[in-house]
PDB file as gemmi writes it, atoms N, CA and C in Angstrom:
CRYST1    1.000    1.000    1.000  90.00  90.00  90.00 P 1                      
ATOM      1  N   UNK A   1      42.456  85.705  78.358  1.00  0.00           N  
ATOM      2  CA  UNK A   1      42.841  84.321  78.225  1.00  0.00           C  
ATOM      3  C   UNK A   1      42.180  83.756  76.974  1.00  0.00           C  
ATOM      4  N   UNK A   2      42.796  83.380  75.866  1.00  0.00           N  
ATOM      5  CA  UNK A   2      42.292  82.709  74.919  1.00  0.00           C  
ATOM      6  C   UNK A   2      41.635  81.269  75.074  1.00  0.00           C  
ATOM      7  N   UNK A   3      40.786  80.988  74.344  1.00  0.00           N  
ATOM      8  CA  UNK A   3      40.349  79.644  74.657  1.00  0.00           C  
ATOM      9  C   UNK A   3      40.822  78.625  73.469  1.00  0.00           C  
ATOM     10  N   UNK A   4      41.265  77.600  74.259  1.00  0.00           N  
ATOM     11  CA  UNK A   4      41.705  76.547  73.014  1.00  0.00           C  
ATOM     12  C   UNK A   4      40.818  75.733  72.743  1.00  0.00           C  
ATOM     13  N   UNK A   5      40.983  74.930  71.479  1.00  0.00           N  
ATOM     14  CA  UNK A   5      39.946  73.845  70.972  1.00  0.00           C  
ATOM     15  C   UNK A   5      40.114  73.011  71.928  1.00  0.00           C  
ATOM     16  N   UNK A   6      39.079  72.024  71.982  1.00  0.00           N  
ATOM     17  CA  UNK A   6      39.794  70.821  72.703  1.00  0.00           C  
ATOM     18  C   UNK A   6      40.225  69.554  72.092  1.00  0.00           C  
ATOM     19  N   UNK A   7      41.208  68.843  71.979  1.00  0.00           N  
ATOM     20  CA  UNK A   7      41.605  67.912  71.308  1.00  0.00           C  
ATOM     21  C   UNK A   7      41.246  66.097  71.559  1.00  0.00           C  
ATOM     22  N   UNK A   8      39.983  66.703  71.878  1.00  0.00           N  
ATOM     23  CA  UNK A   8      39.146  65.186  72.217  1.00  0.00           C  
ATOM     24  C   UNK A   8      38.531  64.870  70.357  1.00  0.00           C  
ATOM     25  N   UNK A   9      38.157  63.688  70.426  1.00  0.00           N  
ATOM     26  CA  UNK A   9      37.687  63.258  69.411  1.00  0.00           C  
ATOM     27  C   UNK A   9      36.353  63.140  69.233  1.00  0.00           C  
ATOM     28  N   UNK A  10      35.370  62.903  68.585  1.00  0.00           N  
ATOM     29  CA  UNK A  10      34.183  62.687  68.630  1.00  0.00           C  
ATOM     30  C   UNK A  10      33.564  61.602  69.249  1.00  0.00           C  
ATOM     31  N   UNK A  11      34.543  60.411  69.296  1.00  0.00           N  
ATOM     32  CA  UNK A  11      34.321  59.060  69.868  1.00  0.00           C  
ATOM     33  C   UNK A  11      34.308  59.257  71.275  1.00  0.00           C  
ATOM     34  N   UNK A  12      35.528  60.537  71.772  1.00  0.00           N  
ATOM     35  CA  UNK A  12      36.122  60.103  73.371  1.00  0.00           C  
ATOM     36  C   UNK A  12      35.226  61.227  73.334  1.00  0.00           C  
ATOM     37  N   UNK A  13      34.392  62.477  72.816  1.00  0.00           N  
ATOM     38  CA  UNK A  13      33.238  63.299  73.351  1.00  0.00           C  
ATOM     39  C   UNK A  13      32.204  62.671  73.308  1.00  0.00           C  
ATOM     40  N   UNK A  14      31.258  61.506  72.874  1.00  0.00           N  
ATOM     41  CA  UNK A  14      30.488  60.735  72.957  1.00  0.00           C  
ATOM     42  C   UNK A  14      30.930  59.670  74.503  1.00  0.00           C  
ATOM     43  N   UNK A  15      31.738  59.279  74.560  1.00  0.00           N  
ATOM     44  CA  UNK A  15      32.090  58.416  75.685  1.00  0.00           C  
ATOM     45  C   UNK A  15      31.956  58.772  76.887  1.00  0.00           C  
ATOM     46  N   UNK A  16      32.745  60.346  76.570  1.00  0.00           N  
ATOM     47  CA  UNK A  16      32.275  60.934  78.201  1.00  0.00           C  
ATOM     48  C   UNK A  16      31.239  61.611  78.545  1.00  0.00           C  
ATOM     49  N   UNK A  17      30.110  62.244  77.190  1.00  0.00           N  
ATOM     50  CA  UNK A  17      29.256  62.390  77.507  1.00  0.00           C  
ATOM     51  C   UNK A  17      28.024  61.988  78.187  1.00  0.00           C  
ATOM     52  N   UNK A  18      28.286  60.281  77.586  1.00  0.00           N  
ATOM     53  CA  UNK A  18      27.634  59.451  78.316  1.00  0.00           C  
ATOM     54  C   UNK A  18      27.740  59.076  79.275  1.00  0.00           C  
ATOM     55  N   UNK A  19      29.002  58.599  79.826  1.00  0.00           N  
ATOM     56  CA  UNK A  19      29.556  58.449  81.105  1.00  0.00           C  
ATOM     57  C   UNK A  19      28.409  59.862  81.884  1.00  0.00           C  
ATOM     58  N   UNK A  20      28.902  60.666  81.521  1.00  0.00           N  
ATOM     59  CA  UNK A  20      28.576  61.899  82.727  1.00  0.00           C  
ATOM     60  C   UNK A  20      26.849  62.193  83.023  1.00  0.00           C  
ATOM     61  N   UNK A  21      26.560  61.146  81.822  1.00  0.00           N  
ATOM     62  CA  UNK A  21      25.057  61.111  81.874  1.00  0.00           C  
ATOM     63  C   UNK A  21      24.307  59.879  82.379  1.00  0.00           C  
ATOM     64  N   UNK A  22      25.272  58.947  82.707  1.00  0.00           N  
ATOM     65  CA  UNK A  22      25.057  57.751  82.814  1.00  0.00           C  
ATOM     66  C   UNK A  22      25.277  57.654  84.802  1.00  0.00           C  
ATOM     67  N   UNK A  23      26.353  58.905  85.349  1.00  0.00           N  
ATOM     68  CA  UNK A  23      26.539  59.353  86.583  1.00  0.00           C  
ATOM     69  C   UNK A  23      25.744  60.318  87.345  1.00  0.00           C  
ATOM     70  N   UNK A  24      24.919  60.875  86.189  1.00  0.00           N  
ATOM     71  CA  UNK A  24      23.984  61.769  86.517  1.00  0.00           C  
ATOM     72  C   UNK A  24      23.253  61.135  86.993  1.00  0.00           C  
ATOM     73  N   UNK A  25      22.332  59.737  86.375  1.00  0.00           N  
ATOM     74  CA  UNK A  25      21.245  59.138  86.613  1.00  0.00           C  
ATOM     75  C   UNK A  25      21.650  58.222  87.931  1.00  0.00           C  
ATOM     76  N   UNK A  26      22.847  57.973  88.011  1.00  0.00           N  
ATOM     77  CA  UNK A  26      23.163  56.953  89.385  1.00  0.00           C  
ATOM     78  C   UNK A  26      22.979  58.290  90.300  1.00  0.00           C  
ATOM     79  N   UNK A  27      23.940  59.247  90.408  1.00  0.00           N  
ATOM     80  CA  UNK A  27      23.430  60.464  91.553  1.00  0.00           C  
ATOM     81  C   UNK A  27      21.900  60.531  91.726  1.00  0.00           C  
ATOM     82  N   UNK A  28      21.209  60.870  90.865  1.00  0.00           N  
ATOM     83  CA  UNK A  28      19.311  61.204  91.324  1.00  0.00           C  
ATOM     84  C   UNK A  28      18.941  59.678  91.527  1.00  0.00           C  
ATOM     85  N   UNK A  29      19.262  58.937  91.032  1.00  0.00           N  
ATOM     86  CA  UNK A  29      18.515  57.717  91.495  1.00  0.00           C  
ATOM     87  C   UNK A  29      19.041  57.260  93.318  1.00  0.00           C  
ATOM     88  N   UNK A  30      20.192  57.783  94.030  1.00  0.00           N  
ATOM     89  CA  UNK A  30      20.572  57.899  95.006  1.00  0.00           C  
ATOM     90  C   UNK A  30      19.968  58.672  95.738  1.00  0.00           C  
ATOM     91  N   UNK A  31      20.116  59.847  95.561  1.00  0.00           N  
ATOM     92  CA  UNK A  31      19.876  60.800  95.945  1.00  0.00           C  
ATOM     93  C   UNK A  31      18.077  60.807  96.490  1.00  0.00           C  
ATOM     94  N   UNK A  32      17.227  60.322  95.588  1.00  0.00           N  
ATOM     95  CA  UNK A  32      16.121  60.251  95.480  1.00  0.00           C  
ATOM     96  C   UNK A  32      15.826  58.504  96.750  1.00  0.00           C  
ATOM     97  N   UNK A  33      16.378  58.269  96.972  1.00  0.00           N  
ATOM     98  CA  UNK A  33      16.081  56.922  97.979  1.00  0.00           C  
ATOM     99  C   UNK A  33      15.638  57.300  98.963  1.00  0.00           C  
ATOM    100  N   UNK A  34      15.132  56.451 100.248  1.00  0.00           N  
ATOM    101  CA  UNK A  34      14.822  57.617 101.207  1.00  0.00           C  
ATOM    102  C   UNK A  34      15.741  57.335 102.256  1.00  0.00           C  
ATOM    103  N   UNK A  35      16.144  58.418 103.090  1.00  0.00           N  
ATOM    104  CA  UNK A  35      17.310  58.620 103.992  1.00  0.00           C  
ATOM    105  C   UNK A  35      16.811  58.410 105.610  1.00  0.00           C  
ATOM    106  N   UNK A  36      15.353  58.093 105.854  1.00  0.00           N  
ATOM    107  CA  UNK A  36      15.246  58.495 106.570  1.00  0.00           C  
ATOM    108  C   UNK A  36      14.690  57.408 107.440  1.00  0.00           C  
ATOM    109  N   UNK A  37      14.817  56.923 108.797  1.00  0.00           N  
ATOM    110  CA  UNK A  37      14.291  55.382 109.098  1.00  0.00           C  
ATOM    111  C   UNK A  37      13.576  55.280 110.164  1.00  0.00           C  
ATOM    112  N   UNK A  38      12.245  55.261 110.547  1.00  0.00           N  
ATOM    113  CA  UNK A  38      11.340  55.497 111.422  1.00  0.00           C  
ATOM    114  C   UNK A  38      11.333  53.825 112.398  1.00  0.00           C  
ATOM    115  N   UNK A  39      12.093  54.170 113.498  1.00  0.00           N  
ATOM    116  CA  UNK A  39      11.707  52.836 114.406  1.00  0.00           C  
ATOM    117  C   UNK A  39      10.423  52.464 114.954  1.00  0.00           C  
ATOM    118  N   UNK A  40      10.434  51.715 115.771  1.00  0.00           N  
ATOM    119  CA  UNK A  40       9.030  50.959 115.992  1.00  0.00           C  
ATOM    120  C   UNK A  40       8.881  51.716 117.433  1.00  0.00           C  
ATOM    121  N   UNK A  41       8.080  51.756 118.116  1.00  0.00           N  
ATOM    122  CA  UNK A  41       8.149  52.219 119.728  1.00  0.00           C  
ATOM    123  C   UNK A  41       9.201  51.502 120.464  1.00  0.00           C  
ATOM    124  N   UNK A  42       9.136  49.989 120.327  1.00  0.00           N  
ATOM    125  CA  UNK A  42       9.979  48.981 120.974  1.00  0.00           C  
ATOM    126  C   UNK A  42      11.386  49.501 120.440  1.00  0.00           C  
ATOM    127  N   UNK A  43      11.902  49.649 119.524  1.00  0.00           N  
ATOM    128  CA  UNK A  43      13.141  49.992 119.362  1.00  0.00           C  
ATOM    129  C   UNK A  43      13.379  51.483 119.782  1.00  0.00           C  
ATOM    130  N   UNK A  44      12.526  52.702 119.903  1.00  0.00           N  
ATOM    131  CA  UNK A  44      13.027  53.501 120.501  1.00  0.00           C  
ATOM    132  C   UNK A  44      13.524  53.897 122.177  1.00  0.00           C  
ATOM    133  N   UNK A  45      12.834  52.531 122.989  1.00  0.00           N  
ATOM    134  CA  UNK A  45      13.249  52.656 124.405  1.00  0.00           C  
ATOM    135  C   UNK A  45      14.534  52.151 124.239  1.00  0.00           C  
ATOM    136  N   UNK A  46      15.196  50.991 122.802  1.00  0.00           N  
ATOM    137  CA  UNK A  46      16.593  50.890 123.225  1.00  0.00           C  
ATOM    138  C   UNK A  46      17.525  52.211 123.213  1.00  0.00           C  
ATOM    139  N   UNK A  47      18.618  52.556 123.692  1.00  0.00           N  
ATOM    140  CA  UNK A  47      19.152  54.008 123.721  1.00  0.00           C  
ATOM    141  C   UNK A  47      20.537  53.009 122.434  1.00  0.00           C  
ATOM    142  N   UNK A  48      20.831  52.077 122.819  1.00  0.00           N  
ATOM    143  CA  UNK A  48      22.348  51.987 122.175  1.00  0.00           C  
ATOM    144  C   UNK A  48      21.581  51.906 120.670  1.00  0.00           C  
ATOM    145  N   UNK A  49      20.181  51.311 120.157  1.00  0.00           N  
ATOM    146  CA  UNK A  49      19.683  51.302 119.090  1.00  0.00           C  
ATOM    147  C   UNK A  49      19.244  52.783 118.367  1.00  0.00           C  
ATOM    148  N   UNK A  50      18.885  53.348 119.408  1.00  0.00           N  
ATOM    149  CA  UNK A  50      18.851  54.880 118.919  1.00  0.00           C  
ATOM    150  C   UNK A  50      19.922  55.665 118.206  1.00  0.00           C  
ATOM    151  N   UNK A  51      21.185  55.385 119.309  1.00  0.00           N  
ATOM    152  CA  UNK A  51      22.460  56.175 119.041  1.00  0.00           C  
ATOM    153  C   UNK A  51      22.915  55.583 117.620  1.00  0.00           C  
ATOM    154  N   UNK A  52      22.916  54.007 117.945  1.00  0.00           N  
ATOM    155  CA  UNK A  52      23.414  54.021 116.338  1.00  0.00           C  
ATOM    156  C   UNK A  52      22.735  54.032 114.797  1.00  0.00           C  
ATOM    157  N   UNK A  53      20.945  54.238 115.028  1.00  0.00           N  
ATOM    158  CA  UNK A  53      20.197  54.757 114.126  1.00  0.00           C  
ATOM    159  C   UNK A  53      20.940  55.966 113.507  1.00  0.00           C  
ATOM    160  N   UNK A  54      20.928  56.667 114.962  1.00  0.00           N  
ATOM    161  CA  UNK A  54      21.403  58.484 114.736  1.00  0.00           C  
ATOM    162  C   UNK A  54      22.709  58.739 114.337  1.00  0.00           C  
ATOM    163  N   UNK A  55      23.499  57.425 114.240  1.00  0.00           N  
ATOM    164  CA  UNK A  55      24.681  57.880 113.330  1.00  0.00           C  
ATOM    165  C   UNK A  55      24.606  57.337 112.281  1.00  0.00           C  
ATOM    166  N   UNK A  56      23.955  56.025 111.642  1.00  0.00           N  
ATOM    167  CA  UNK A  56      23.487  55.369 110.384  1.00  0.00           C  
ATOM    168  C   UNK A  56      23.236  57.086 109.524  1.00  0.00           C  
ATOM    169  N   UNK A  57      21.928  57.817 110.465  1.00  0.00           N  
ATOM    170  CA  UNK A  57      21.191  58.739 109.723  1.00  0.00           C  
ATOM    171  C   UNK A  57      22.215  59.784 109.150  1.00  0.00           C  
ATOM    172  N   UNK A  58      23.004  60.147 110.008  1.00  0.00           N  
ATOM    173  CA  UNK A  58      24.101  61.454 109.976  1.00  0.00           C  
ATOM    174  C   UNK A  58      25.081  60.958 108.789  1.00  0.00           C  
ATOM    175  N   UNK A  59      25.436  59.377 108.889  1.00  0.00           N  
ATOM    176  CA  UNK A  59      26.248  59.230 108.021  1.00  0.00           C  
ATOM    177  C   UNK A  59      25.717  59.392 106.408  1.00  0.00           C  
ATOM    178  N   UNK A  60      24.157  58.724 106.536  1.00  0.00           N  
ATOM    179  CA  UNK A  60      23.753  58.749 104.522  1.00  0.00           C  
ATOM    180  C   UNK A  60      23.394  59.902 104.454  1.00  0.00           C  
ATOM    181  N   UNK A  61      23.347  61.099 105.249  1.00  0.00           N  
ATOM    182  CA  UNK A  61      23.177  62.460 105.141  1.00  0.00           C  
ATOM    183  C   UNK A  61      24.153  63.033 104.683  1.00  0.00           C  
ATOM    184  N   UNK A  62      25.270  62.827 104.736  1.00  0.00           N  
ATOM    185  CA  UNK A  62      26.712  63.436 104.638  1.00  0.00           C  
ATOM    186  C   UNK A  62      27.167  62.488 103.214  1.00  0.00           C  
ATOM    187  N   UNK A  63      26.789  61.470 103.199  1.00  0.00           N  
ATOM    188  CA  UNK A  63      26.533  60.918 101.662  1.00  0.00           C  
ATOM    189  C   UNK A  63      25.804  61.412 101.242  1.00  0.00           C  
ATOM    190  N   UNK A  64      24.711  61.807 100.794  1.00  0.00           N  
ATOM    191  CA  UNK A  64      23.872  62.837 100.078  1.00  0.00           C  
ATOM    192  C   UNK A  64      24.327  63.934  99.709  1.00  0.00           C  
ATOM    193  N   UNK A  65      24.976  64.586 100.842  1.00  0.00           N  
ATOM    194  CA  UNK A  65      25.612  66.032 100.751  1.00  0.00           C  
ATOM    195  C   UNK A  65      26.628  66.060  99.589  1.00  0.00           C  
ATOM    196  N   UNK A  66      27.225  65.092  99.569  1.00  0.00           N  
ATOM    197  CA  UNK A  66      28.350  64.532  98.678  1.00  0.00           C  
ATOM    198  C   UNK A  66      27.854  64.084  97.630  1.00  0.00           C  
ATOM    199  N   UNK A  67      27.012  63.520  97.468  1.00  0.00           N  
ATOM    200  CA  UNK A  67      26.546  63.443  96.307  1.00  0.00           C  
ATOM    201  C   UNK A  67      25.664  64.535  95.595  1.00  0.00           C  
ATOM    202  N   UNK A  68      25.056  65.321  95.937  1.00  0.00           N  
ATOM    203  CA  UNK A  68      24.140  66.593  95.317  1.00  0.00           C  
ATOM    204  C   UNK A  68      25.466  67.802  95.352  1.00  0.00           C  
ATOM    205  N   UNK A  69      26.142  67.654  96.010  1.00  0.00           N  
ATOM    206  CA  UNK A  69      28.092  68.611  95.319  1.00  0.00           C  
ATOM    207  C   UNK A  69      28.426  67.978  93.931  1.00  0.00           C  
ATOM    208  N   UNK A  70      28.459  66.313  94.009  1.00  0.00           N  
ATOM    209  CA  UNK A  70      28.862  65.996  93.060  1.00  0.00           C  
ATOM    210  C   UNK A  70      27.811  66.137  91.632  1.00  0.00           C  
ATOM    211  N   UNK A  71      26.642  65.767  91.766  1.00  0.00           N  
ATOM    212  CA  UNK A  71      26.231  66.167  90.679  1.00  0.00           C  
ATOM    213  C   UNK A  71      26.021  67.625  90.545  1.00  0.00           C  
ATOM    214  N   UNK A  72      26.009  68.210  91.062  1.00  0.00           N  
ATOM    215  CA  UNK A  72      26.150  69.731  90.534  1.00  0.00           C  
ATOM    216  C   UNK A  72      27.532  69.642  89.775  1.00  0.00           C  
ATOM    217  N   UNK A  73      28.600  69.252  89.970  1.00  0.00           N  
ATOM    218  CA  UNK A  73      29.527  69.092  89.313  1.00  0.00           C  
ATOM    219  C   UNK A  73      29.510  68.613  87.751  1.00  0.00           C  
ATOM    220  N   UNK A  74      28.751  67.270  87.775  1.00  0.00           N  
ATOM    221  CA  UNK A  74      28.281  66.981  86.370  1.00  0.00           C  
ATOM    222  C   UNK A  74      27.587  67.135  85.349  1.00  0.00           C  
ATOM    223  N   UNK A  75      26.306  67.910  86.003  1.00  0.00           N  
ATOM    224  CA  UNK A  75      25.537  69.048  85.441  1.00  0.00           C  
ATOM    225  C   UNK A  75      26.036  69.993  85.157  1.00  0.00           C  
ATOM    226  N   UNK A  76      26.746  70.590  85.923  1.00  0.00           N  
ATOM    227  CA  UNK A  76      27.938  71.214  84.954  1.00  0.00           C  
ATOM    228  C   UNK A  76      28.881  71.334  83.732  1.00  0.00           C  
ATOM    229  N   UNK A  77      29.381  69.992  83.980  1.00  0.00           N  
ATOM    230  CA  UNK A  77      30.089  69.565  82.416  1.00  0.00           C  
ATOM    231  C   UNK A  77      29.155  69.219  81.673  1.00  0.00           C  
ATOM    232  N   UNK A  78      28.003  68.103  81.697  1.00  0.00           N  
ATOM    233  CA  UNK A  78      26.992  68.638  80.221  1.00  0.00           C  
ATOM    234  C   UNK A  78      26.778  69.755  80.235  1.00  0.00           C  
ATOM    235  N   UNK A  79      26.775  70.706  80.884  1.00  0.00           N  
ATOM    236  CA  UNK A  79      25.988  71.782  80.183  1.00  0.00           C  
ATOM    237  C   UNK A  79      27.306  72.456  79.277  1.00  0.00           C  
ATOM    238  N   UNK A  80      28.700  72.117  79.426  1.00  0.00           N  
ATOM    239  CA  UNK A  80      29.827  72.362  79.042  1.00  0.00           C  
ATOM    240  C   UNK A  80      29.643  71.496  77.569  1.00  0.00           C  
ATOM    241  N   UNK A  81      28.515  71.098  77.494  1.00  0.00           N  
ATOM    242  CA  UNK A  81      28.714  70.261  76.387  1.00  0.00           C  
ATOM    243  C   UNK A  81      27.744  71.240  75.228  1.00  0.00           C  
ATOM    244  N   UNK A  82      27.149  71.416  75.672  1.00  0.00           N  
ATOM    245  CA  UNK A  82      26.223  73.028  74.662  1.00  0.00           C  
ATOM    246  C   UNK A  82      26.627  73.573  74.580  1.00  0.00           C  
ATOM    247  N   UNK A  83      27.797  74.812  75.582  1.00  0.00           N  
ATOM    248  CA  UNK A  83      28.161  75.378  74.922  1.00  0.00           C  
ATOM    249  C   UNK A  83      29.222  75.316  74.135  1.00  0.00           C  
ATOM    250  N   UNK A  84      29.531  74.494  74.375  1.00  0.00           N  
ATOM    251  CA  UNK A  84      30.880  74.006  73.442  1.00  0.00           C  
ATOM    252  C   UNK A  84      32.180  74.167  74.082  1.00  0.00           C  
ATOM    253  N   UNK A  85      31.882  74.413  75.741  1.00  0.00           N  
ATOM    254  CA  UNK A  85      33.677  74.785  76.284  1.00  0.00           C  
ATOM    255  C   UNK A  85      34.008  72.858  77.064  1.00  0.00           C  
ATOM    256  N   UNK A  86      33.487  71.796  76.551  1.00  0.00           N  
ATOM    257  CA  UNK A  86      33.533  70.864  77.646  1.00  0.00           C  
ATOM    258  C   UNK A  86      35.090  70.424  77.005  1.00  0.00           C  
ATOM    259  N   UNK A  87      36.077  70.029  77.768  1.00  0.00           N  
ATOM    260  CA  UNK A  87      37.102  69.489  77.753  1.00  0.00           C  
ATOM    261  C   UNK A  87      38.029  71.127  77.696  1.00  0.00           C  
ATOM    262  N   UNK A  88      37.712  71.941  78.236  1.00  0.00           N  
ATOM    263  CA  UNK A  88      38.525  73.474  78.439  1.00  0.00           C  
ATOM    264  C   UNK A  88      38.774  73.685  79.878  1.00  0.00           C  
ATOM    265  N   UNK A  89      39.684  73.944  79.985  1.00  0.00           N  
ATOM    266  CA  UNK A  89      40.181  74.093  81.746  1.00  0.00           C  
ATOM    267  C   UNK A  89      39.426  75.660  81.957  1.00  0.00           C  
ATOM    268  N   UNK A  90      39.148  75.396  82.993  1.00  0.00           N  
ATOM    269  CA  UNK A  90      37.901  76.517  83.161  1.00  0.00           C  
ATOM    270  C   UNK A  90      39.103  78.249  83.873  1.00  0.00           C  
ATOM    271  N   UNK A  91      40.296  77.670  84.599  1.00  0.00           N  
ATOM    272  CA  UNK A  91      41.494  78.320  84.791  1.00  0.00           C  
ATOM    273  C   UNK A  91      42.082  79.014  83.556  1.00  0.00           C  
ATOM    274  N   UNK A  92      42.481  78.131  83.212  1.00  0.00           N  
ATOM    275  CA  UNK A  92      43.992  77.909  82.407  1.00  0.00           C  
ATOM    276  C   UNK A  92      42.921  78.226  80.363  1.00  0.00           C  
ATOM    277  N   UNK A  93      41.860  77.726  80.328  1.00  0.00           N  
ATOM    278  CA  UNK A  93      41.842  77.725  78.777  1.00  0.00           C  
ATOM    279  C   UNK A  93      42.633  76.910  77.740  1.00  0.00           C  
ATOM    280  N   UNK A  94      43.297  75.978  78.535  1.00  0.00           N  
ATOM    281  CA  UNK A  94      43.724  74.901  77.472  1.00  0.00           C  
ATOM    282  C   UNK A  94      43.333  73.632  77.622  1.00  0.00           C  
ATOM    283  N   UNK A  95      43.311  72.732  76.862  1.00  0.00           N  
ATOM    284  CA  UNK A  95      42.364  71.493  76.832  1.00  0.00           C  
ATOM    285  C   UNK A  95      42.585  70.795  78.416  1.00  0.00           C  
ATOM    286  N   UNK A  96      41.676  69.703  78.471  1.00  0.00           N  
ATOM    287  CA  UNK A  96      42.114  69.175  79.301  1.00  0.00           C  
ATOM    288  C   UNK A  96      42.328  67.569  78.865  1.00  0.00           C  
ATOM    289  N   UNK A  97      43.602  66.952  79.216  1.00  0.00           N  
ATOM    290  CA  UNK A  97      43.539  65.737  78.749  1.00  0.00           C  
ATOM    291  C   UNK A  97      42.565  64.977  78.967  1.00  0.00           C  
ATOM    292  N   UNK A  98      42.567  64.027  77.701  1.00  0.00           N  
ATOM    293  CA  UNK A  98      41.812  62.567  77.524  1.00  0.00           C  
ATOM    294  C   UNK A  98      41.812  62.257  79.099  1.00  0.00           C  
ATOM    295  N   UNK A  99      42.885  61.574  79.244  1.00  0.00           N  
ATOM    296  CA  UNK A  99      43.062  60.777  80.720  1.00  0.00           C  
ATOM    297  C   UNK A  99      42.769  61.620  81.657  1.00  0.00           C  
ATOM    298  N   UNK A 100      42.792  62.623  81.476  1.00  0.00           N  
ATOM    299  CA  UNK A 100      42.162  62.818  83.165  1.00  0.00           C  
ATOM    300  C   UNK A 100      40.670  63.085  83.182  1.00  0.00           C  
ATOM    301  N   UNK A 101      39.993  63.513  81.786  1.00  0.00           N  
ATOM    302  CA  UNK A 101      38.617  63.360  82.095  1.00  0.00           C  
ATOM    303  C   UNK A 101      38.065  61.787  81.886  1.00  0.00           C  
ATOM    304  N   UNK A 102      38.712  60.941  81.197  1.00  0.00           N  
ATOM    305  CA  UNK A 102      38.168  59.532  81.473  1.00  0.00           C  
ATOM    306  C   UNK A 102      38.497  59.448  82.949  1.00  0.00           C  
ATOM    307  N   UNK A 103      39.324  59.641  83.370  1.00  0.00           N  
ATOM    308  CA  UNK A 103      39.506  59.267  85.347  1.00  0.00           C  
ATOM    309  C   UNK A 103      38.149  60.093  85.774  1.00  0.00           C  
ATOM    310  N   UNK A 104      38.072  61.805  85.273  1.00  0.00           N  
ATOM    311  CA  UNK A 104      37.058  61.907  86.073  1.00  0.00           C  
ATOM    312  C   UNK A 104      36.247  62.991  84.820  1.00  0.00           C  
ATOM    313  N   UNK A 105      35.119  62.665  84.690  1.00  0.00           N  
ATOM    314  CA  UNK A 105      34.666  63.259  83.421  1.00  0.00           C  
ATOM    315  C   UNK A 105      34.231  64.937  83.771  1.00  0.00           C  
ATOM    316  N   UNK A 106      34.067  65.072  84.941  1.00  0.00           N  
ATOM    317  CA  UNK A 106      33.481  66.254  85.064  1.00  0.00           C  
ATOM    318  C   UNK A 106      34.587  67.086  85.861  1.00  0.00           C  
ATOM    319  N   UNK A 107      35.899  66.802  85.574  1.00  0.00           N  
ATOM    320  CA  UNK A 107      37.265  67.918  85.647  1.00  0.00           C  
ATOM    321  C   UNK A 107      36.623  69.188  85.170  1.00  0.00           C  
ATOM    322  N   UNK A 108      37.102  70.049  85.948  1.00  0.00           N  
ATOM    323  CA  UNK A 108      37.063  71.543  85.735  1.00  0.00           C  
ATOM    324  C   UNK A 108      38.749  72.188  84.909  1.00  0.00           C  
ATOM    325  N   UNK A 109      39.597  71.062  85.626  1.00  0.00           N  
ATOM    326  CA  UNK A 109      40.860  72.004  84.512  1.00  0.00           C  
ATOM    327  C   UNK A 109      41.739  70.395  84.586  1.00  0.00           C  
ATOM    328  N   UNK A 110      43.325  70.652  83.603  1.00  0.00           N  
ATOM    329  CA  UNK A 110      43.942  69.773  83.854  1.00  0.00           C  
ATOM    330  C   UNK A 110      44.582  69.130  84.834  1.00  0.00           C  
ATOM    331  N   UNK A 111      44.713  69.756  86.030  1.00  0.00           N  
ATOM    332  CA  UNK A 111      45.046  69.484  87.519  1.00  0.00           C  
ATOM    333  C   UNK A 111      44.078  69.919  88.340  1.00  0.00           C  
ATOM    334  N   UNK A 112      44.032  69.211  89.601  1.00  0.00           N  
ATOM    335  CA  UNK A 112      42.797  70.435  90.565  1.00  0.00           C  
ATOM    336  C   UNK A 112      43.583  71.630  91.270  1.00  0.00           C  
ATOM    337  N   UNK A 113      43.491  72.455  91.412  1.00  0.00           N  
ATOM    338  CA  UNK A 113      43.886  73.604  91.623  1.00  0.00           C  
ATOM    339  C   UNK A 113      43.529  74.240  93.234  1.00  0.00           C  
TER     340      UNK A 113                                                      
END                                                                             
């Protein structure tokens, strides 16, 4: 499979670089919060306060999960930015449009597959 140039510009490779660096820092600054919520004694004899602690907890857990997928995703495309394949469909080897990495900067090809 040959690899094509990519036909981004220097302006729209600066734009999304930042973007993807600018999503990086919202992921770890998330990611890094704490997930975890210690009740008082008095609130653990309530049971309906428990149950819905224990799904509060399950739910920003499963947000986390989603978010440490997603930045692995974006750590990805910078690092697509050293070697020089960022805006290359990682499939296919041909660019990937402008518009779909401004929709999502850290596309792996021109469609998801």
């Amino acid at each position: 499979m040959a690899v094509s140039r990519p036909t981004l510009t220097k302006a729209q490779l600066e734009n999304l670089r930042r973007r993807l660096e600018d999503e990086r820092g919202r992921l770890l600054e998330v990611l890094q919060s704490p997930t975890a919520f210690v009740a008082s004694d008095d609130e653990r004899t309530e049971v309906e306060e428990t149950a819905q602690r224990t799904t509060e907890r399950t739910d920003r857990l499963a947000v986390a999960e989603r978010e440490r997928a997603l930045l692995g995703e974006v750590e990805r495309a910078i690092a697509k930015f050293g070697a020089g394949t960022y805006g290359i469909g990682e499939r296919t080897g041909e660019p990937i449009p402008y518009d779909r990495l401004e929709a999502m900067p850290w596309a792996r090809d021109a469609v998801d597959g």
